[in-house]
N, C-alpha and C positions, 0 to 999 in steps of 0.2 A: 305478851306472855299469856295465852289466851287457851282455854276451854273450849273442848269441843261446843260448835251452837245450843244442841236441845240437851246435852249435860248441865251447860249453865244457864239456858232456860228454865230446866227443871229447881234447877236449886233457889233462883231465885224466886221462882212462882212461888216455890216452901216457904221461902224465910219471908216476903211478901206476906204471904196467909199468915203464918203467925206473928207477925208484926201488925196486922191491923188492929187487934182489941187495944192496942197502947199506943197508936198512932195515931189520934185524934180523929177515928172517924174515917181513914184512910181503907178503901178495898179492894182489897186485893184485884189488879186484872179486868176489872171495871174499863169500860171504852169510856167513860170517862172519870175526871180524876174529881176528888170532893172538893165541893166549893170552896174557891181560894180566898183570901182577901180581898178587898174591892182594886186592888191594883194589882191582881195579877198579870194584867198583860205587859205590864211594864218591864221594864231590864229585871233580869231574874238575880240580877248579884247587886241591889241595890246598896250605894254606900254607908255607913253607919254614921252616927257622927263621930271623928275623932277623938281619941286619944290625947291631948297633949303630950307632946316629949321631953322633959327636963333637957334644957339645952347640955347640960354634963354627963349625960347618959351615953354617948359615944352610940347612939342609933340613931338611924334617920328616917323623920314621919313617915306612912305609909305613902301616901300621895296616891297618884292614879293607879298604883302595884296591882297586880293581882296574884295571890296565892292560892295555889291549889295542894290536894293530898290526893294522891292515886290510894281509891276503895277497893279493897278485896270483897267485892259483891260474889255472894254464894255461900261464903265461906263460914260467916257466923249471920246474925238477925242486920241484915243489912241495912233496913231502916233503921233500927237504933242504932249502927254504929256510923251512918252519915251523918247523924244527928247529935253522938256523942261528939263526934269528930269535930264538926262542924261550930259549936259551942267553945269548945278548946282551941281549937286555933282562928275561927274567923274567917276559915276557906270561902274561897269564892267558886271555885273550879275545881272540878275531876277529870280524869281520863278516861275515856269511852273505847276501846279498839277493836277493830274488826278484821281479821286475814281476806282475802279476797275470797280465796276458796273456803272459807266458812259463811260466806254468804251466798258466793254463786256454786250452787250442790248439781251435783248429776241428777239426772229427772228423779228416778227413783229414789233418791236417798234426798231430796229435798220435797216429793211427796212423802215420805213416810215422817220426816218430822212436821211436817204443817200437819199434816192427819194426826200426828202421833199429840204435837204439842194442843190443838183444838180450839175451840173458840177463843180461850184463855189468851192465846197468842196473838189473834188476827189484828191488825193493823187500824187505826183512828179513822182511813176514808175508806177501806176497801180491803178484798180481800190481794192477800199478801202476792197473788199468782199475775195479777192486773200487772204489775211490771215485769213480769215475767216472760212476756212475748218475743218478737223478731226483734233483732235489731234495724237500725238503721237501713240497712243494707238488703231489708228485708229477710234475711236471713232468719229461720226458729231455733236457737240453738236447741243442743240438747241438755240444758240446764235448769233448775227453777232459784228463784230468787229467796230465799227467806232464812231469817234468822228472829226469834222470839226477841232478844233483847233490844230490840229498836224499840218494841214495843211499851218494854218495860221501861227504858230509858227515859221513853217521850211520856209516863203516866207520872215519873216518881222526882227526873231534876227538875222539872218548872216548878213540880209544886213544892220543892223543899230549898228553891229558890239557889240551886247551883249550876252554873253553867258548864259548858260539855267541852273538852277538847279531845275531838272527834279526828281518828283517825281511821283508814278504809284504807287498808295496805297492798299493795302490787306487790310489793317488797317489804320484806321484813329480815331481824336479825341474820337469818338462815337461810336465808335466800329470796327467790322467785314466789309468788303466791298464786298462781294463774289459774284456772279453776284445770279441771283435769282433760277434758276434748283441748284446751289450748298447750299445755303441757310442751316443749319445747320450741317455741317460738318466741321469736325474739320480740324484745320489749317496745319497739319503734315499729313493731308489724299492724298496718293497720285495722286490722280484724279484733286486735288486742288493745285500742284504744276506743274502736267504736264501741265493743262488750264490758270495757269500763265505766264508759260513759253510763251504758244501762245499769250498770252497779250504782253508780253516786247516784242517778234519779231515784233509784229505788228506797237508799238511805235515805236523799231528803224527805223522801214523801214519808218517811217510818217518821217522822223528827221533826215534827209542825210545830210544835211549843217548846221545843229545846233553844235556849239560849247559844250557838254555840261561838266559843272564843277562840276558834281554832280549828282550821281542816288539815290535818296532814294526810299526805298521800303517800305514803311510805316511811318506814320505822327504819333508822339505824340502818340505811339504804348503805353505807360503805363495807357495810360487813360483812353484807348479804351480797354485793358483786365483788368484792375483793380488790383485787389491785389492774383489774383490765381498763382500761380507760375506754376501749368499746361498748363494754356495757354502762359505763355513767353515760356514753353520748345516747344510745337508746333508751334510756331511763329517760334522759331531759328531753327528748321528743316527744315519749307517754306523758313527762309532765305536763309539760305545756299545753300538751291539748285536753289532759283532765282537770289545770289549773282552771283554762280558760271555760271549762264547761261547768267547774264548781261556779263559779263567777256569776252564770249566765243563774241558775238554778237558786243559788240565794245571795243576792246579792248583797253587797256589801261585806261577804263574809273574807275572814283573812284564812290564804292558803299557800302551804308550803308544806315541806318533808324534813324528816329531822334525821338527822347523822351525830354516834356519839361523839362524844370531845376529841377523840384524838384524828377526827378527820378536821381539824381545824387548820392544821397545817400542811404542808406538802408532803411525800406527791399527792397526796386524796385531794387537798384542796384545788389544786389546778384544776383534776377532774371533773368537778363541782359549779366550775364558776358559772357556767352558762345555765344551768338549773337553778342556779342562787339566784341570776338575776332575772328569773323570771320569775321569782317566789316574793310572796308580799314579806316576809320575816324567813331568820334561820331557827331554824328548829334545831336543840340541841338533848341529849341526853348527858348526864356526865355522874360519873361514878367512878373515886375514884381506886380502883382497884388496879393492883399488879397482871399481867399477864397469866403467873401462877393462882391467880384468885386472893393473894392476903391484898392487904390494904395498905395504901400508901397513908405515910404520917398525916396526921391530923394539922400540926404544925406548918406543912406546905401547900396545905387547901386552899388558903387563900389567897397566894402567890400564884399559883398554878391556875386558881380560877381567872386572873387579873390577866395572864399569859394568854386564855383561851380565847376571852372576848377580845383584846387588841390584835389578836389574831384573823378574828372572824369579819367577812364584810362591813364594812363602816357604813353605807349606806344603808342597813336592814337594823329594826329589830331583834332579837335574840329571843325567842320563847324559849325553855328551858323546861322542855314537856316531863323530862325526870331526871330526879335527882337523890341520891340515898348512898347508905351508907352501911353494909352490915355489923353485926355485934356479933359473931360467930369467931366462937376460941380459934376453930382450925383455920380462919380469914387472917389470923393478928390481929382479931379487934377485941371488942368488949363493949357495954353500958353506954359503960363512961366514953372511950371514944368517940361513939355516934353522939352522945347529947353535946359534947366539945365540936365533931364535925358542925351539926346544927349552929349554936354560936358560928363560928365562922362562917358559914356559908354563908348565913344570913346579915355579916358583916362585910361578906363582901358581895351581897347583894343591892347594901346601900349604898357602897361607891359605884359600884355600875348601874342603879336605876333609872339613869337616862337611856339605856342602851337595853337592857332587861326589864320590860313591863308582865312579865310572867314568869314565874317557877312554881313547880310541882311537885310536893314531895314525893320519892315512891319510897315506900309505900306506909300506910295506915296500921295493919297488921301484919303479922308472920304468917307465909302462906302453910298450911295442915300439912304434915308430911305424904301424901297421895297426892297432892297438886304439887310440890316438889318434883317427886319422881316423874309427874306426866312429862315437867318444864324439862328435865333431866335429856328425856326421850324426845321430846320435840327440837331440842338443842341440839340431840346425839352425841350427848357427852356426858359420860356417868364416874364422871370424875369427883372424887367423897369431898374436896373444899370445895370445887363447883357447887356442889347439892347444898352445902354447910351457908356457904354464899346467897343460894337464892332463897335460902328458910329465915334465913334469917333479916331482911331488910327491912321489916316492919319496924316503925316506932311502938309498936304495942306488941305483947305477944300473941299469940294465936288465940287466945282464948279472952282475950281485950284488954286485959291489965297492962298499964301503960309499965313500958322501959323506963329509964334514965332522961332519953331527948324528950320525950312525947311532954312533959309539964315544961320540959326548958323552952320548949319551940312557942308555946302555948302563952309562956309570961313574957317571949323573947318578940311575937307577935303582937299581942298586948299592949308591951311596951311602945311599940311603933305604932297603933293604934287601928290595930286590925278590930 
């Protein structure tokens, strides 16, 4: 759900600057970040010491889990509410995402935001346009490479010790994401995976000190090619060969793509299999909403969740990149339903934690009614419980006052020994 680049460049570069007099020192935009603790090079999501769990408490220790909260960065003082956040439930992780063509810009309109954004932006080894050149093939497109928030990202999760699940979309909910000179060509065309390729080095090189717990290479990929099973087999060609070059680029890092819940079963899953097994984990989104946008009972979440994983490859992991729940009258829901969803999910997070080493909540806050409407438009659907739906998924409201869930999640984390 993403923001034009130098839109939320901008916002963040603000709430950055007015977050440093209370951030310990913290400056804004700085190419480098303030001295961290003598172990900052260390894993950035280091464990705490546990919690004990009353053996009758019907929860199970955290163990190796890891929990994340998708942040509305821009939106309010985004340093404090990492930091709020962060305190309250214990996250380990957030979610990073980038559309393809909000990285790879047409010359012109990706000189005017490196120019426009300025030094504030420019990248930890170099200037931003270095990965910008010919591909492989020799080729110069006619594109430039840049996006401010790499930059941002790589100054503010190491040093606040939260790791990144990093996705860099071909695909996404709504389709194809291919920068605009590629624009109708097919997903297995190789011109279109070599100019990938220049896209992921670009990110790594933005992302030297991020942690990351996670590459996906495309969002909710079933929704965005539909029901052809042509286009999954050109998808799993692109995968493959951008799997293998995240690989090569930072090693050891885990990469796959995520598809929401209801591609778990046929006919999507058939489509799937051959991209599954070349995926280190299955990436999942799950939200569970109606077709019409209300919400399905609270009462059948965790039946349904128990349905989705025994469903999904048995040989993978399960990242679980988002997960939420709106409180929106015009949804069916309310408060109290989402903080009841939370309990369950996270109860039945602890019978499948062999199989789920990650879930992320989405999201943190209620996105401002003007980011609504953009998501509206990006969507092309201006449907009023649509819009009621995406305003409303925040465990907090818009303006940070927590909901109903936001303390349940918080004592409900706790408990388990986050």
């Amino acid at each position: 759900m993403p923001l034009r680049p130098l839109r939320l460049a901008r916002a963040l570069l603000a709430t950055l600057t007015l977050s440093a007099a209370g951030a310990g020192g913290f400056v804004a935009c700085s190419d480098d970040p303030p001295a961290a603790p003598d172990d900052a090079g260390a894993d950035a999501t280091p464990a705490p010491t546990p919690t004990p769990v009353p053996p009758d408490s019907g929860r199970t220790p955290r163990g190796e889990r890891v929990v994340g909260v998708d942040l509305q960065a821009g939106t309010r003082d985004f340093i404090a509410e990492l930091r709020e956040v962060k305190e309250a439930t214990g996250m380990q992780a957030t979610n990073l995402t980038f559309q393809w063509d909000d990285v790879e810009l047409s010359r012109d309109a990706g000189a005017a935001d490196a120019a426009d954004a300025g030094e504030d932006a420019a990248d930890d080894g170099g200037d931003a346009g270095d990965d910008g050149g010919a591909t492989d093939a020799g080729v110069d497109p006619p594109t430039d490479l840049f996006n401010a928030y790499f930059h941002i990202a790589n100054l503010v999760y190491p040093q606040e010790r939260v790791s990144v699940n990093l996705a860099l979309n071909p695909v996404d909910t709504n389709g194809p994401h291919l920068p605009v000179d590629l624009a109708g060509k097919k997903l297995d065309d190789p011109e279109v995976a070599a100019r990938f390729a220049r896209v992921e080095d670009y990110a790594f090189s933005q992302l030297p000190k991020v942690d990351l717990a996670m590459v996906v290479l495309g969002n909710e990929i079933d929704l965005g090619l539909g029901d052809d099973p042509a286009k999954y087999a050109e998808f799993t060609k692109l995968f493959v060969a951008a799997a293998t070059h995240a690989r090569t680029r930072r090693p050891g890092v885990k990469v796959g793509f995520v598809v929401s819940h209801r591609a778990a079963k046929p006919p999507k899953s058939t489509f799937l299999t051959a991209a599954w097994a070349a995926a280190d984990f299955v990436g999942l989104t799950y939200y569970p909403v109606r077709e019409g946008f209300t919400v399905e009972p609270v009462e059948g979440i965790g039946k349904a969740f128990d349905d989705i994983v025994a469903a999904l490859p048995a040989d993978k992991p399960i990242y679980v990149r988002e997960v939420g729940y709106p409180t929106a009258a015009a949804c069916g829901s309310s408060v109290l339903k989402q903080a009841a969803f939370v309990e369950e999910i996270l109860r039945a997070w602890d019978r499948h934690r062999a199989r789920v080493p990650l879930l992320t909540f989405f999201q943190s806050s209620d996105y401002p009614a003007a980011r609504v409407d953009e998501l509206a438009s990006y969507y092309n659907l201006q449907d009023p419980t649509f819009k009621a739906m995406l305003g409303s998924f925040g465990l907090r409201a818009e303006d940070g006052s927590p909901k109903a869930a936001f303390p349940v999640l918080s004592s409900e984390l706790k408990a388990r020994g986050w």
